[in-house]
N, C-alpha and C positions, 0 to 999 in steps of 0.2 A: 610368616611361615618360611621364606626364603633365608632369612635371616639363619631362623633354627638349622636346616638343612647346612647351613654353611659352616655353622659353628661346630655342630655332630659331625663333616665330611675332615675340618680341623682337628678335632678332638680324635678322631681315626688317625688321621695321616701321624700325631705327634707319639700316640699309644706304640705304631706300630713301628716307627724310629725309634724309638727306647728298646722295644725288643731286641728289633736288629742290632743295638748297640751293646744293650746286655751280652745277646748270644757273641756277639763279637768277642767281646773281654773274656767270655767263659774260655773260648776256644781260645783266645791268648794265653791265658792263665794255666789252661788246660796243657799246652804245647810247652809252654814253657816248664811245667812241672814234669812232665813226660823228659825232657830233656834232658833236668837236674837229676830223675831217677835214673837214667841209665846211665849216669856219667859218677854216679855215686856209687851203683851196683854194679858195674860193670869195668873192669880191670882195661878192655884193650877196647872199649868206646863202641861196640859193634853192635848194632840194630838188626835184629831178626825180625822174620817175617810180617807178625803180628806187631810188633812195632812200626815197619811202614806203613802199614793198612792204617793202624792208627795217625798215625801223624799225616798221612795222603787224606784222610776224613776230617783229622781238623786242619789241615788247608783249606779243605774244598767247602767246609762249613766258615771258616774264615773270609773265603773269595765274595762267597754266596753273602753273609750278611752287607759286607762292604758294597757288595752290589746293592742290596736291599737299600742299605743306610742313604746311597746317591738316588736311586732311583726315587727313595721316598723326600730327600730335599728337592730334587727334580720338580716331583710333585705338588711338594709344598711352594716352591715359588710359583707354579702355574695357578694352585689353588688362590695364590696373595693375589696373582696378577687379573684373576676372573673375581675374587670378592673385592677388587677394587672399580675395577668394571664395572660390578653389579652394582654398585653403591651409587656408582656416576649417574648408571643408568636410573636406577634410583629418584637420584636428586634432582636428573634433568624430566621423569614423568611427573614428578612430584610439583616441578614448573611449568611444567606443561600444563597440570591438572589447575595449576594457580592462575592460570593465564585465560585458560579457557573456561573454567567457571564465573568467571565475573566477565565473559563476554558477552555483549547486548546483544546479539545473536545466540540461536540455536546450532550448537557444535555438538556434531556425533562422529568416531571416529571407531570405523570397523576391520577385520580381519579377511586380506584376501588368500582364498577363492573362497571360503565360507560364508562370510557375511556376517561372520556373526561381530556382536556387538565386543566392543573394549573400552569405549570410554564416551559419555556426552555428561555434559555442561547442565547445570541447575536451568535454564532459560528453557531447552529443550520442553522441559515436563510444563513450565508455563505456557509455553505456544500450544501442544498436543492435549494437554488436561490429561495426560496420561506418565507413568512412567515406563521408561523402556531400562530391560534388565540385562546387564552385563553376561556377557556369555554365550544368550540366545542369539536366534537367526534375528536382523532387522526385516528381515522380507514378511517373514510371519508375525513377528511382532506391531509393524505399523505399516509397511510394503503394500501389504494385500486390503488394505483403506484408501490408496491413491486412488483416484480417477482423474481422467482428463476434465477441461472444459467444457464440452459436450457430452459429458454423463460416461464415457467409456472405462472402466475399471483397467487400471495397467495391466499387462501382461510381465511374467520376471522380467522378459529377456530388452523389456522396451524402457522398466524401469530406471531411472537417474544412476542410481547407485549400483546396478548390476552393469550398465553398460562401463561404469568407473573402474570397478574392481575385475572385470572378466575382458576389457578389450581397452583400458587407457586412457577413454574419451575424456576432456575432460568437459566437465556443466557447466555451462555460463548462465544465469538468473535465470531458468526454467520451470514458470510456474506449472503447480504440481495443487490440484483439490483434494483434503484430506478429510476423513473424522475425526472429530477428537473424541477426547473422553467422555465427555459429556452430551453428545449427540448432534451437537452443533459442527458445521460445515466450516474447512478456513482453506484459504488460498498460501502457500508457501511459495517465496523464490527461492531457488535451490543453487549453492555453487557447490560443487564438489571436483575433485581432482585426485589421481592417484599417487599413493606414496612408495618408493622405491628405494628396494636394498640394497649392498653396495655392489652387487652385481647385474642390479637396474632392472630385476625383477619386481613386481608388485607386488607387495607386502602387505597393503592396507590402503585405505583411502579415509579423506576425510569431507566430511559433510556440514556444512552452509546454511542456513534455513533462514527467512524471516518470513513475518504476516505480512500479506499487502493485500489483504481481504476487502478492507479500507479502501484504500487506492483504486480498487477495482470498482468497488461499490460506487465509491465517487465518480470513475470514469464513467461508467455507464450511467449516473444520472445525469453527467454534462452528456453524454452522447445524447439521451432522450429529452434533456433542453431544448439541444441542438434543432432535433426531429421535430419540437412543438413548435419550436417558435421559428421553424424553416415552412411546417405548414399554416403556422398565423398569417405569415409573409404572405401565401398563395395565397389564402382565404382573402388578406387585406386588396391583394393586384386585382382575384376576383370581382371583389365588391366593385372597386374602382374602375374598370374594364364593362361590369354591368351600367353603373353610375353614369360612364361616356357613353354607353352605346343608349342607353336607355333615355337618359336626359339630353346629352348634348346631341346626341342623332336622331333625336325626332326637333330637336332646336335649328339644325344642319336642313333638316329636310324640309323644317316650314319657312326657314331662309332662303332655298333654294328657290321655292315656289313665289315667294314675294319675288325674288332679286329676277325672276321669269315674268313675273305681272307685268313687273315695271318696263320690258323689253317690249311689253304689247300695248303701251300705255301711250297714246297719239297726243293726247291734251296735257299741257303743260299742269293747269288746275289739279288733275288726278294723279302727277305726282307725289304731290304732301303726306298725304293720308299714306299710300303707299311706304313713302321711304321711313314716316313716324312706326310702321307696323316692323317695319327692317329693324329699327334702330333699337323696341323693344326688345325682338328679338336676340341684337347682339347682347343687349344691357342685363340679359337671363343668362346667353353664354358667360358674360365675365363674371357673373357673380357665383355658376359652378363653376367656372375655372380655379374663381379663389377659394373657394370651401375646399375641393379637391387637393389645392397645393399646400393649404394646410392643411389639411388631414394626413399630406403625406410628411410634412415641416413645416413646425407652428413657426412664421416668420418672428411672430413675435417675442421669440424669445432671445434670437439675434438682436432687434432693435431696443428690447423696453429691459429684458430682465425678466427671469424666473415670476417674481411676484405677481410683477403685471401683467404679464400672458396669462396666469391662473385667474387672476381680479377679473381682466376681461372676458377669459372663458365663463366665468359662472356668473355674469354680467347676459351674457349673450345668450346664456341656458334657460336663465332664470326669465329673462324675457320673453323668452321663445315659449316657456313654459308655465308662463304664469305663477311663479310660484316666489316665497320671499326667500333672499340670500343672504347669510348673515357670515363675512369675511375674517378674516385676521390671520395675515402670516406674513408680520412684522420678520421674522428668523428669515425670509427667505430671498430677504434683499440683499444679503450676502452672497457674493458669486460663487454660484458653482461649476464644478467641470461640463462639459457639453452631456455626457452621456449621464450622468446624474440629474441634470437638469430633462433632460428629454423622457428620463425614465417618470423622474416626478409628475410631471406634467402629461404623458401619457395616463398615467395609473389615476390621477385626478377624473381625467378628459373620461376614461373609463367608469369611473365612479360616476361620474352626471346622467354619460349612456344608460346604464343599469337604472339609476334614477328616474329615466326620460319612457324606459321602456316598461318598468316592473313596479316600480314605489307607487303610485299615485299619491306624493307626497305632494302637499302644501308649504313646506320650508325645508331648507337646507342649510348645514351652518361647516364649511369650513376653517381651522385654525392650523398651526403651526407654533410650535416651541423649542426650545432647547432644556434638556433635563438631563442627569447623569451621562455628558458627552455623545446624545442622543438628538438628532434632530426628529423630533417626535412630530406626526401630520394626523389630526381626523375628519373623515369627511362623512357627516352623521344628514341623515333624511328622516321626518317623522310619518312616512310612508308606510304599508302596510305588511312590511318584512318576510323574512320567508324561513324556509325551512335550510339552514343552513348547508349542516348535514347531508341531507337530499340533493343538494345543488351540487355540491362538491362530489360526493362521488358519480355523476353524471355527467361531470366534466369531458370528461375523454378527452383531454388535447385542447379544447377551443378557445379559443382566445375570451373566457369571460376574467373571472376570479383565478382562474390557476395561471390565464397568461399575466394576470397584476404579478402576481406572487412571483413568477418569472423573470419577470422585467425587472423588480426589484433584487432576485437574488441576484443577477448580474452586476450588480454595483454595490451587492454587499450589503443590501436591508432586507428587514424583514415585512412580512405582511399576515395579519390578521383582520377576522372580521365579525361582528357578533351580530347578532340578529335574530328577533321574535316575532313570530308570525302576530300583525296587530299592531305592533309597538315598533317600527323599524328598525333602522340600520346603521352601523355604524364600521365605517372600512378604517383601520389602524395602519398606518405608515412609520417606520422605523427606520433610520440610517446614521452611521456613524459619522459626529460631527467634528472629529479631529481631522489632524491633515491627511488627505489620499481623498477627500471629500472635495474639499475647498478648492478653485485650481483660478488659474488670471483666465479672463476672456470668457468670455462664451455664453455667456447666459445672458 
């Protein structure tokens, strides 16, 4: 369209220089024949009145086109000088538009003090699910969808892009929650910055966008990690805070009372019996000392290895609980990093718990394998299983099943677990057994 107007404002300017030139020659032509007549008719060369009037009008019609004819080349090199301009300008929005289209960001760039829209990028309409139209206001077009964090719908004058356009600020990564098109919610970081003319006025700005919808989601479920397994910690200090006061302080107090016998004890003879009832006494403390100290650090996994600490753990279950234990995790004799190894071996330790308290099972069978770059672990009971479903979402936080699944995402595996009521249980372990697994020392 701008094209056409330039060519039509061309085709003027050249039309009306031919005039001017024509009428020029006429009055030439004109002046000069006027001259030849009176120098042919006339004996003594003398011009009356009506002859100067004439010839004063083709002057002044003479002066006049000659003016016309500069003032219209005038014109025409101004007109060359702005359709060169215009072309440039042109060629540099035309790169601009090339540059910005294939930006992996959403780029909108609008009209200051209006707002209105002049240019966004293909990416824009993918982030929003919507398209926004060239021309319109952006505040009414997608503006009036912001809200903060907190649920508060922007106000103009608070919005990113008005604060840009009407006072200079410029945005640095300012997430912003939008609608899209499709009704669904997304988080935007926003850079925007204002664009200025050559006399440093604001002319326009332009606007930044990405999704970190993602990013957020993820942060806040490390945050609510963070919060379960900060209250597993108290729940575990708990336990073990009841454990001392309740076991080792009534252990403490019947110590005391022997270690007072023995003060009122006059016969040599009635020492024995005495210090044999002390001695059991300590022989109770050391042995919750040690249950306690691993419960807090399986020592054994310092001294023997991953494998062996599990071997013995379901050694020591299976005993305790009468039930048969059927082993195999040849894969896990290879060393692992400390936190990998503590996670496995908790989430085991976990799995026997659960067995000890809910299965009234009769055998258990843990294995371990390697399969598609997978350290793959099950630890199966033929106890009388439960409602899967029902447990899980009744979790709330507690360190049963969602603290396994926890413990394991932190190192990067996964956990599942299937189970029918009647027909047991069976907990699935998952972790990657390439390098960032494997580490020297520690297990």
């Amino acid at each position: 369209m701008q094209t056409t107007e330039m060519t039509k404002s061309h085709d003027w300017l050249n039309l009306h220089k031919k005039i001017g030139t024509v009428t020029l020659w006429v009055c030439i032509l004109a002046l000069g024949g006027n001259i030849t007549w009176i120098l042919v008719t006339s004996q003594n060369w003398h011009y009356n009145t009506e002859s100067l009037f004439l010839v004063s009008g083709i002057f002044l019609v003479m002066a006049l086109s000659s003016a016309l004819i500069r003032s219209i080349n005038h014109a025409a090199r101004i007109e060359r000088d702005r359709l060169f301009t215009s072309r440039e300008l042109q060629r540099s929005q035309a790169s601009l538009r090339a540059v910005v289209k294939f930006m992996p960001v959403g780029v909108v760039v609008v009209e200051a003090p209006s707002g209105h829209l002049i240019l966004a990028n293909d990416r824009h309409e993918q982030l929003l699910k919507y398209m926004l139209m060239p021309g319109a206001s952006l505040w009414e077009q997608c503006g009036q969808r912001a809200y903060h964090g907190d649920g508060r719908p922007y106000e103009y004058c608070e919005w990113p892009i008005a604060r840009v356009i009407h006072s200079g600020e410029v945005v640095l990564d300012e997430e912003v929650w939008t609608e899209r098109g499709d009704g669904s919610r997304v988080c935007l970081s926003i850079n925007a910055a204002p664009i200025l003319d050559g006399t440093g006025v604001i002319a326009a700005a332009v606007i930044a966008f990405t999704d970190v919808t993602e990013h957020k989601e993820i942060a806040e479920e490390r945050a609510t990690l963070t919060r379960r397994l900060i209250n597993a910690q108290e729940e575990e200090r708990q336990r073990i805070a009841r454990e001392l006061h309740d076991e080792m302080g009534q252990d403490l107090t019947a110590l005391s009372f022997e270690l007072k016998g023995l003060e009122e004890i006059d016969e040599i003879r009635d020492i024995k019996p005495a210090v044999s009832g002390a001695r059991r006494i300590v022989e109770h403390m050391s042995i919750r000392v040690h249950d306690t100290a691993t419960a807090l650090r399986p020592m054994l996994l310092n001294h023997l290895g991953l494998r062996e600490a599990i071997e013995g753990l379901v050694i020591t279950w299976s005993e305790r609980l009468r039930i048969s234990a059927d082993v195999h995790l040849e894969p896990l004799s290879v060393p692992l990093n400390d936190e990998t190894a503590t996670a496995i071996y908790r989430v085991i330790q976990e799995a026997l718990t659960n067995v000890a308290k809910h299965s009234q099972a009769s055998g258990i069978s843990i294995t371990a394998q390697i399969s598609d770059d997978l350290l793959r672990i099950a630890v199966e009971d033929d106890g009388e299983g439960f409602d899967h479903e029902g447990i899980e979402n009744r979790q709330l936080g507690c360190f049963g099943l969602s603290g396994m699944r926890e413990r394991l995402t932190l190192v990067g595996g996964n956990f599942s677990v299937e189970s029918i009521p009647g027909r047991g249980t069976t907990v699935y372990v998952s972790l990657p057994s390439v390098a960032g697994q494997f580490g020297v020392g520690t297990s």
